[in-house]
C-alpha positions as CSV (number, residue, x, y, z in Angstrom):
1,X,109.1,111.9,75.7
2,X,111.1,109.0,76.5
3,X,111.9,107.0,73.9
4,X,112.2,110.0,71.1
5,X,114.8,111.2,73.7
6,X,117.0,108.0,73.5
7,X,116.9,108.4,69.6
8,X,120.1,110.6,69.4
9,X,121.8,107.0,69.6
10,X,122.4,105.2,66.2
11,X,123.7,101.5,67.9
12,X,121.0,100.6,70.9
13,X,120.6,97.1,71.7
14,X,117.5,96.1,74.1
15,X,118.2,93.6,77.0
16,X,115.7,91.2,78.4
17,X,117.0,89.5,81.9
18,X,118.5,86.2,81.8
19,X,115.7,83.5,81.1
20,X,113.6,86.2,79.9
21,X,109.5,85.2,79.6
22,X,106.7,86.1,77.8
23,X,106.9,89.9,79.4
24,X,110.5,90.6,79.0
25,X,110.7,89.3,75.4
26,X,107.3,91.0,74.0
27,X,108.5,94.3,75.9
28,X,111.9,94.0,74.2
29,X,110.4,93.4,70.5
30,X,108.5,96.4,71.4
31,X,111.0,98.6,72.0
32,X,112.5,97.1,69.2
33,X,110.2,97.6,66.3
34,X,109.8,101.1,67.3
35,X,113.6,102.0,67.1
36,X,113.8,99.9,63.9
37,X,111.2,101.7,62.7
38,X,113.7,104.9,62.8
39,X,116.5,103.6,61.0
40,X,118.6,102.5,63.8
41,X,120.8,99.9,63.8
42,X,118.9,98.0,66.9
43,X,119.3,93.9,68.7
44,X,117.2,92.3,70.7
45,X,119.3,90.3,73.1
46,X,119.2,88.3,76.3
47,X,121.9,86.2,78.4
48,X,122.6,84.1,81.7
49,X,123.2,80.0,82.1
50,X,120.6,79.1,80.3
51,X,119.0,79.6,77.0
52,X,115.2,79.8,76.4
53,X,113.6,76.1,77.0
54,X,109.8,76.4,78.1
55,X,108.2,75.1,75.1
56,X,105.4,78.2,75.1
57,X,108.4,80.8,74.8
58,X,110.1,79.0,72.3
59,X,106.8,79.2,70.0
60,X,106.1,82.9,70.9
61,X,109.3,83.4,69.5
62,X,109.5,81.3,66.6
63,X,105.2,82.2,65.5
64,X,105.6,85.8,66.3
65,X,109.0,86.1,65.1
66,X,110.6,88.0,67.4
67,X,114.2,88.6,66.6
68,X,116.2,87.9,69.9
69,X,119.5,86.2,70.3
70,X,121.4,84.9,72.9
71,X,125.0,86.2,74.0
72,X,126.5,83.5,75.9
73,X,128.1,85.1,79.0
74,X,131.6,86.1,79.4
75,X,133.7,88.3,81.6
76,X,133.7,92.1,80.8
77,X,131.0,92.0,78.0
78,X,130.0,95.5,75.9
79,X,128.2,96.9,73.3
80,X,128.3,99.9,71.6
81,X,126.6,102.8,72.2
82,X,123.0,102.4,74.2
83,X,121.5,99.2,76.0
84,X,118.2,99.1,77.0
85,X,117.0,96.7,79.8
86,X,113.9,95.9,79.5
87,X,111.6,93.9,82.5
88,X,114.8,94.5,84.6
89,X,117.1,96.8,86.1
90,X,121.2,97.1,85.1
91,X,123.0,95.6,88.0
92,X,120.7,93.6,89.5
93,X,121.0,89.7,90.3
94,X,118.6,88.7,87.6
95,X,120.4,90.2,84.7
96,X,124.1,89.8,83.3
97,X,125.7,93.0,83.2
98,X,126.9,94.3,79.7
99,X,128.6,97.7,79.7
100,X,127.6,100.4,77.3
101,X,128.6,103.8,76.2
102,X,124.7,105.0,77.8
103,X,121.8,102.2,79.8
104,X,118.9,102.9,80.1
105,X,116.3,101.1,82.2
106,X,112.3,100.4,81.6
107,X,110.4,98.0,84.7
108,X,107.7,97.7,86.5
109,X,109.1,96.4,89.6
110,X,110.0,98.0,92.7
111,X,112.9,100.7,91.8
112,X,116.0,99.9,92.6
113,X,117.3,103.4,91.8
114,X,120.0,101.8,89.1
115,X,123.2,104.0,88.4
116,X,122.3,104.8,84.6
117,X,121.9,107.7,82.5
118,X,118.0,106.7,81.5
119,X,115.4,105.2,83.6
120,X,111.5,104.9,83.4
121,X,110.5,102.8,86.1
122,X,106.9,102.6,86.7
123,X,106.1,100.4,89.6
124,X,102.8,99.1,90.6
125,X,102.3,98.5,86.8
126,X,101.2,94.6,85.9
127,X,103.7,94.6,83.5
128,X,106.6,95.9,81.0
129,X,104.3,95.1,78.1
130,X,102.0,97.5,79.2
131,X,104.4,100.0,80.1
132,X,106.0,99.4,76.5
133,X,102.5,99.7,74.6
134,X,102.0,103.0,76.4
135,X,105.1,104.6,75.4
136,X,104.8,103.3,71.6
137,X,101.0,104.8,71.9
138,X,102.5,108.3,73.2
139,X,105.0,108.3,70.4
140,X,102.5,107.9,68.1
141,X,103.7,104.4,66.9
142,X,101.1,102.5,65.6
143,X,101.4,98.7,67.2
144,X,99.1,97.1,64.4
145,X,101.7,98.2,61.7
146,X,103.7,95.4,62.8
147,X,102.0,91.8,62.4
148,X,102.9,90.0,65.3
149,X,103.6,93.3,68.0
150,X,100.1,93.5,69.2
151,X,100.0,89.8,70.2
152,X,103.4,89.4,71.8
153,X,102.1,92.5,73.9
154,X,99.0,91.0,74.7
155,X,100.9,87.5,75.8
156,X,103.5,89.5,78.0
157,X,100.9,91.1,79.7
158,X,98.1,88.0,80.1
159,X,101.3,86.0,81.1
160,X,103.1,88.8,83.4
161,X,99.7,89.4,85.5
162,X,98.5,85.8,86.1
163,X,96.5,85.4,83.3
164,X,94.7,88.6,83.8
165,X,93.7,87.8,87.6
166,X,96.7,90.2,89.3
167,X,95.6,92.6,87.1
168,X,94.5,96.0,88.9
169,X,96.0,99.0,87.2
170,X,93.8,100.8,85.5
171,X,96.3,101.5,82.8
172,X,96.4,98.1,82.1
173,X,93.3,97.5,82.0
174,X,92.9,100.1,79.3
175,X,95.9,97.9,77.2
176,X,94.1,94.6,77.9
177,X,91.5,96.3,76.3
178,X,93.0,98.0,73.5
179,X,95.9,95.8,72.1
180,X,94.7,94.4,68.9
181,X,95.8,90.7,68.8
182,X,95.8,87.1,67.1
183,X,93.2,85.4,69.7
184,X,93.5,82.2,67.8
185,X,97.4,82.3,68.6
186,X,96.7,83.5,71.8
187,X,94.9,80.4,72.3
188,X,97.4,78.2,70.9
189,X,100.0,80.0,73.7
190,X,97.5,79.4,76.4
191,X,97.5,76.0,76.4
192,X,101.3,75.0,76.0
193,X,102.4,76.4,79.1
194,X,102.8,73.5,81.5
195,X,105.4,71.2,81.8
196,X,105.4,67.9,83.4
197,X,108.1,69.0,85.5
198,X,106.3,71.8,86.7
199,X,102.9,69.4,87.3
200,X,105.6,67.3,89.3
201,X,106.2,70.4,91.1
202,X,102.5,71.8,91.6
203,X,101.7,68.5,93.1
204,X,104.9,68.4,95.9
205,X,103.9,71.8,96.6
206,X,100.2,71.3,97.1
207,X,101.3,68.1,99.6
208,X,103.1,70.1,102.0
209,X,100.4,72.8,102.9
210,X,100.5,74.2,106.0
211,X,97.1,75.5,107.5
212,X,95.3,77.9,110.1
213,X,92.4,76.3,111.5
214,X,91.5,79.2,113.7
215,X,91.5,82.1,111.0
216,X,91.5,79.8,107.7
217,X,93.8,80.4,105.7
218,X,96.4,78.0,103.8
219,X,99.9,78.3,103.1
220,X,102.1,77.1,100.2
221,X,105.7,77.4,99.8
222,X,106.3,75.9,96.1
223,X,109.7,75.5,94.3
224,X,110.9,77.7,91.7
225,X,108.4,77.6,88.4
226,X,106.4,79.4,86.0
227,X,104.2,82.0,88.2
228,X,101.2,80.9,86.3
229,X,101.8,77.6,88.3
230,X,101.5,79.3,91.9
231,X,97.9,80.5,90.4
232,X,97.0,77.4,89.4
233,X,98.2,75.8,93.2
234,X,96.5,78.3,94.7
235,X,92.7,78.2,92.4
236,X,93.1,74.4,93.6
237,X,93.8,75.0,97.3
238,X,90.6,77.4,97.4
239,X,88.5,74.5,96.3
240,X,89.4,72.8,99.7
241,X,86.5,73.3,102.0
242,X,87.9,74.6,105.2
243,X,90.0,77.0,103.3
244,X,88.7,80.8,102.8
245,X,92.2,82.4,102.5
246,X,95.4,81.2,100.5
247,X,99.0,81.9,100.2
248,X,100.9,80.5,97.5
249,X,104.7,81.6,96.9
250,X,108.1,80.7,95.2
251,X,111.6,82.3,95.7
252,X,113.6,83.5,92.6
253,X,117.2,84.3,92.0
254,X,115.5,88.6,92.4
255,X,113.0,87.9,94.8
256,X,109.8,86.1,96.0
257,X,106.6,85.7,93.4
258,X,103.4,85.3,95.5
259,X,99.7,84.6,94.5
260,X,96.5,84.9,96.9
261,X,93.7,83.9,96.9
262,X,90.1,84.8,98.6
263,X,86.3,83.8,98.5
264,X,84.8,85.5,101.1
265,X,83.7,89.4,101.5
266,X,85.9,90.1,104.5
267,X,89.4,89.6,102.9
268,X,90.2,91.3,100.0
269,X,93.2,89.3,97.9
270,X,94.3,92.4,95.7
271,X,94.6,94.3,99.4
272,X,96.3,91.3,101.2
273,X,99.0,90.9,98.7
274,X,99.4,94.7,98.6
275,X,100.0,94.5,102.2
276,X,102.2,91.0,102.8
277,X,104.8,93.0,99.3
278,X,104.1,96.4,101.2
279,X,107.8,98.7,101.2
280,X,109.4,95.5,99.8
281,X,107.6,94.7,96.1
282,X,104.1,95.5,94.4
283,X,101.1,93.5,94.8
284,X,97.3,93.5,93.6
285,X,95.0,92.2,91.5
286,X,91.1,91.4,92.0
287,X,88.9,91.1,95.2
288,X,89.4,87.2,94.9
289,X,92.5,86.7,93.0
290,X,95.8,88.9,93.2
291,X,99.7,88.3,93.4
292,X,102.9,90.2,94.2
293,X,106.4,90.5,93.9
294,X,108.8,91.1,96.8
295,X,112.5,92.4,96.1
296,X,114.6,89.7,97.5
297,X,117.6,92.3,98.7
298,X,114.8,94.7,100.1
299,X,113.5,91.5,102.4
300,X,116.7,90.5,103.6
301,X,117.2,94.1,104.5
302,X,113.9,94.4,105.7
303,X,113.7,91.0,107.8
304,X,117.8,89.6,108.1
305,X,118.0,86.3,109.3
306,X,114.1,85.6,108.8
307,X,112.9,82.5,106.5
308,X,110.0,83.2,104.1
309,X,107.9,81.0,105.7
310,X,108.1,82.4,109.0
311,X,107.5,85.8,107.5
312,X,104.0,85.1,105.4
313,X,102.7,82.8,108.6
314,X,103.2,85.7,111.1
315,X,102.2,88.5,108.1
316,X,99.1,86.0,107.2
317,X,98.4,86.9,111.1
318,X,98.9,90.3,111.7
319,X,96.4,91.0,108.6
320,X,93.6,88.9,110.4
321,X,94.2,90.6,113.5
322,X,94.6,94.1,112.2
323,X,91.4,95.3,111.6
324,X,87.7,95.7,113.1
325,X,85.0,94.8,111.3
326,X,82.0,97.0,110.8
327,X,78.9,96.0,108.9
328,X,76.8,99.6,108.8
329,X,73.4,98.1,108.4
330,X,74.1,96.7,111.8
331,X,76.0,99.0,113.5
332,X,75.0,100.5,116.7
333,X,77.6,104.1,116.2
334,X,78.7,105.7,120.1
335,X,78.7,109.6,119.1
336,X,80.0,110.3,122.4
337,X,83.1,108.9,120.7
338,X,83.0,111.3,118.1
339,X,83.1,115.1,117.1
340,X,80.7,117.1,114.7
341,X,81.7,118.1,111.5
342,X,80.4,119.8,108.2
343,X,81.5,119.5,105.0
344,X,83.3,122.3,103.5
345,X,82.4,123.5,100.1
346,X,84.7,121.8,97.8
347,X,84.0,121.3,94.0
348,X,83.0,117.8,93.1
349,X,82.6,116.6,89.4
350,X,79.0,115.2,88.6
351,X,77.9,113.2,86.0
352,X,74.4,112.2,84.8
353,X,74.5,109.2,83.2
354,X,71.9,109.5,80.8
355,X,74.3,112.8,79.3
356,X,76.0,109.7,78.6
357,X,74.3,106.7,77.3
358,X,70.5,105.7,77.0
359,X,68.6,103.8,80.2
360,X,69.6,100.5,80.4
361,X,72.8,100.1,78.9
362,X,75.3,98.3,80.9
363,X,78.7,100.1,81.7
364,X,81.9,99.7,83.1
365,X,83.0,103.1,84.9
366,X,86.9,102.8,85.0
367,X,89.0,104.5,88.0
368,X,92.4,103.9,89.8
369,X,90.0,102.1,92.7
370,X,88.8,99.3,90.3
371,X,86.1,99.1,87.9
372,X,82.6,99.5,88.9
373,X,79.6,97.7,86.6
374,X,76.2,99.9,86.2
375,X,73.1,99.5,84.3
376,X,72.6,103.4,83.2
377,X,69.0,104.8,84.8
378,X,67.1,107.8,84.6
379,X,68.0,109.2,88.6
380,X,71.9,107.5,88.4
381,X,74.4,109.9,88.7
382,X,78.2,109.4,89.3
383,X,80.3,111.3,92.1
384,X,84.1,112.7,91.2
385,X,85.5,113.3,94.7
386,X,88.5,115.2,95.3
387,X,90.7,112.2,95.5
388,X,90.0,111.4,92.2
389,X,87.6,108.8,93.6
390,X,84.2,107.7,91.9
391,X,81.0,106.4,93.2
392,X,77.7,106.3,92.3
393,X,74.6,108.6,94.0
394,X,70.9,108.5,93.4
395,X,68.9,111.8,92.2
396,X,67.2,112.3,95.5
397,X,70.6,112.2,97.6
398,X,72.8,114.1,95.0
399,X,69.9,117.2,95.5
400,X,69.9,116.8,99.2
401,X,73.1,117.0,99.6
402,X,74.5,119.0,96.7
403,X,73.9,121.7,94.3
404,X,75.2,122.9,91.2
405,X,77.1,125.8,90.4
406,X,77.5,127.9,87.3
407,X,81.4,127.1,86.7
408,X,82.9,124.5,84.4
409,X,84.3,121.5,86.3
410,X,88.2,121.6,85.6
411,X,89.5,117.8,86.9
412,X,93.3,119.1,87.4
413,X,91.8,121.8,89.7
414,X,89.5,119.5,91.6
415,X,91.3,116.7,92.0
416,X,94.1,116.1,95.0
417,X,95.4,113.3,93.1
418,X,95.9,113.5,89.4
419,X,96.8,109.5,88.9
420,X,94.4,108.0,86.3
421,X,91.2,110.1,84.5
422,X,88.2,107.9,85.0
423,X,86.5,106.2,82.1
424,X,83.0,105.0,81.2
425,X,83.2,102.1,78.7
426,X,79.6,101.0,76.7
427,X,79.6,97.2,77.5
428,X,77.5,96.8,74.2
429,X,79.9,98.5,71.8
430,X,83.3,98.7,73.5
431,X,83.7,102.3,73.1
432,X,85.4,104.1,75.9
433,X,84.1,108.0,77.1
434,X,86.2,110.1,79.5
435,X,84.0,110.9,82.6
436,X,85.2,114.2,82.6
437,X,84.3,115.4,79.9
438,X,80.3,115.2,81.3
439,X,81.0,116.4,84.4
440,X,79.4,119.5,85.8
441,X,80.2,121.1,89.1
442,X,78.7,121.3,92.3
443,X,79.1,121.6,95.9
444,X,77.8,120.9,99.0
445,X,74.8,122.9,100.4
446,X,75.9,123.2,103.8
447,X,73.5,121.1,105.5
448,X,75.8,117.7,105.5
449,X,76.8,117.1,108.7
450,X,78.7,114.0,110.0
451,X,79.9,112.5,113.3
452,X,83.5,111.0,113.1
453,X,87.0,109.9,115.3
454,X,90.0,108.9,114.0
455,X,91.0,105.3,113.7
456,X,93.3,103.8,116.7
457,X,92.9,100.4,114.6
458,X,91.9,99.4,111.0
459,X,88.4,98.8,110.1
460,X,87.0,97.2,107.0
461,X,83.1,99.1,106.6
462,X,80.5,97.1,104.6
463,X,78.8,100.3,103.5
464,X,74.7,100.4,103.3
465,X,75.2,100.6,99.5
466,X,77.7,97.5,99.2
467,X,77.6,95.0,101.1
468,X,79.6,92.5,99.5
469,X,82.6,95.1,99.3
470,X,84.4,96.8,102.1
471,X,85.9,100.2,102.5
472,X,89.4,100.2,103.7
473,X,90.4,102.2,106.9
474,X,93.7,102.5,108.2
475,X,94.6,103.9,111.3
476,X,94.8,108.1,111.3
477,X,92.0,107.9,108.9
478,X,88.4,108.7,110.1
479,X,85.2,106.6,110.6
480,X,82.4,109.0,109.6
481,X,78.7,108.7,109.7
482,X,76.0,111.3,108.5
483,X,74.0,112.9,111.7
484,X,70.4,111.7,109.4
485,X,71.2,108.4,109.0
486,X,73.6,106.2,111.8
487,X,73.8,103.4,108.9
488,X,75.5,105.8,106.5
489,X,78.6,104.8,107.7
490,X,82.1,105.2,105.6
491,X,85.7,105.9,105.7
492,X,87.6,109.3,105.0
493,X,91.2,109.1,104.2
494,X,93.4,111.2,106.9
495,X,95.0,113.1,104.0
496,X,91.3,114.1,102.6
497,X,89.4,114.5,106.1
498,X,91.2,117.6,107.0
499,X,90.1,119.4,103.0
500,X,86.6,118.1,103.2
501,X,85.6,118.3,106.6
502,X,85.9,121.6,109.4
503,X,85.0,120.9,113.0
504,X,81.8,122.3,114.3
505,X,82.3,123.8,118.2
506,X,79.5,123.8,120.0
């Protein structure tokens, strides 16, 4: 375990990076009160030009109490024994570097493989408050024992994903949803976050758009500020009419902070910003809101010589262009394009949902894809697929299509991808179930058969049973339709076509 490993040390000072926020400083007094809390003899520091000035971290330090100072910087700094950096990584750009007898490193950005002795580096993560409340969790630390932990944790987190609209993790999810917190104070934080510089700022930005007429989408290239500012640029720039699609985006001393924006079924924003940060950041969020983060040495590497603007234009682009839209209630399939195929007789998890909660009881069912909103009814079943994935199936087609066996459904053993166990949570009561432990196995009967190719170009499929929300295809994966219904059209992964599916020669 992580942290009870770093306990050996009696001297540990925790870093946040210079001009630390609302996630660095919450994430610090985290790690903080936990070490504290075992007698060590533990500071909560930061550094840089520039001392803390924003007016809403100044009062989540001084109502929450957080104990952080500032060491003014100087050459050859050190502490003794370990230093933690916390929101950052030692011996990058966006933190001063203070020399230790041992570092180690917790983030959520893209890793930059520091040279230290510790790291725990969980990209993809909304943020280090998260990652923080996790570890305290594992370690049995109990965050309510300190007054003011649960609602710094809560603010570095609210703050750190756009005020909850980047968020997509479902492990943050679960600690949006679990962190027990002052919401009066919360409030209080909420609304002293704007500057009149940064309105001044919000406003230039917004005045020198730059826009797509033919594929709709806008364009924002904002100075540096608060990146709850570029959320509030881009809510306004939706609101324009001939706008579907926006960009929004500052550059940092460590890298460019983005937010997008979507309302229409065709673009998703939590898959566009995954795709303008991908192999250079993180991005994600909801279907109509998201952000991202993009490591500013891994884009000069990446694109030398290229300006920022230039880049999200031509990336804005490509995304439009890169993929065919299929609509299967509509869609007239070619089989002579495509090759027969059963499904093999894999073990699926199935849950009934009445095993779970009466009829009628709204749900949220929780899964590294996103949650999904039911109302529980008497012939609703949920799917666990191999990948992990979940999705719901009526009575009629789960029997037609499946059949259980006498064997207890094991999810390590079923599962290709062992990520995130899905949840159900009661919408009523707030209590949260593990899927799994309802699930009962089955497999196929043998009698599903499919037409499908592989993809030469990405497709987005509005499924018969959502048609608001597409299914992602890349190219290499397969478009697949059932040989008793043309309109039962979806995409299987590359990686899970060739386990699920075996060629049928004729």
């Amino acid at each position: 375990m992580f942290l009870k490993e770093l306990e050996k040390y009696d001297d540990i000072t925790i870093q946040c990076h210079d001009n630390p926020d609302a996630d660095a400083l919450a994430s610090g007094y985290g790690l903080y009160c936990y070490y504290k809390d075992k007698g060590k003899n533990v500071k909560l520091i930061y550094s840089g030009k520039n001392q803390i000035q924003k007016s809403n971290l100044l009062m989540m330090v001084e109502k929450l109490s957080i104990p952080v100072e500032y060491m003014e910087p100087k050459e050859d700094m050190a502490v003794k024994g370990l230093l933690i950096t916390t929101d950052c990584q030692y011996g990058q750009g966006n933190v001063t570097k203070i020399h230790a007898d041992a570092v180690a490193v917790i983030d959520h950005h893209q890793d930059c493989k520091p040279d230290v002795k510790y790291s725990y580096i969980q990209t993809g993560i909304g943020s280090c408050s998260t990652i923080v409340w996790n570890l305290l969790n594992e370690h049995g630390f109990d965050v309510t024992d300190e007054e003011h932990l649960g609602t710094a944790l809560y603010y570095g987190l609210y703050t750190d994903t756009n005020q909850f609209s980047e968020l997509f993790n479902p492990v943050d999810k679960d600690a949006m949803d679990g962190i027990v917190h002052d919401k009066s104070m919360i409030t209080v934080l909420k609304n002293c976050n704007l500057s009149l510089r940064e309105l001044e700022i919000a406003g230039i930005a917004i005045l020198r758009y730059t826009y797509n007429e033919e594929l709709g989408f806008g364009l924002v290239h904002s100075q540096p500020c608060d990146p709850n500012i570029l959320g509030l640029i881009s809510d306004f720039l939706l609101q324009v009419d001939k706008i579907d699609t926006c960009l929004v985006y500052n550059e940092t001393t460590d890298g460019i902070k983005l937010s997008v924006r979507s309302c229409i079924r065709e673009v998703n924003a939590s898959e566009l910003a995954e795709f303008l940060c991908e192999d250079m950041g993180s991005g994600g969020g909801h279907f109509d809101k998201a952000g991202g983060f993009i490591n500013q040495k891994k884009f000069e590497e990446s694109y030398p010589g290229v300006h920022t603007e230039a880049y999200f234009n031509n990336k804005m682009m490509e995304y439009f262009e890169k993929y065919e839209l299929v609509y299967a209630s509509k869609y007239e399939a070619d089989i002579s394009t495509m090759k027969l195929y059963m499904k093999n007789k894999l073990p699926i998890g199935v849950v009934k949902m009445t095993d779970v909660l009466s009829v009628g009881m709204p749900i949220t069912v929780r899964t590294m894809e996103g949650d999904m909103d039911l109302i529980v009814e008497d012939d609703l079943y949920v799917i666990i697929g191999v990948k992990g994935e979940v999705y719901p199936i009526r009575e009629e087609k789960l029997n037609r299509t499946y059949k259980m066996v006498d064997k207890p459904y094991v999810y390590k053993e079923c599962v290709i991808r062992d990520v995130y166990v899905p949840t159900i949570k009661n919408r009523v009561t707030g209590k949260n179930h593990l899927l799994t432990e309802y699930a009962k196995t089955y497999v196929p009967t043998g009698d599903t058969m499919i037409y499908a190719r592989p993809l030469t170009k990405g497709v987005k499929v509005f499924t018969a049973w959502d048609q608001e929300r597409y299914m992602l295809g890349k190219e290499g994966d397969y478009l697949a339709l059932r040989t008793d219904d043309f309109h039962d059209v979806y995409v299987v992964e590359k990686e899970v076509f060739g386990i699920t599916y075996s060629e049928v020669k004729e």
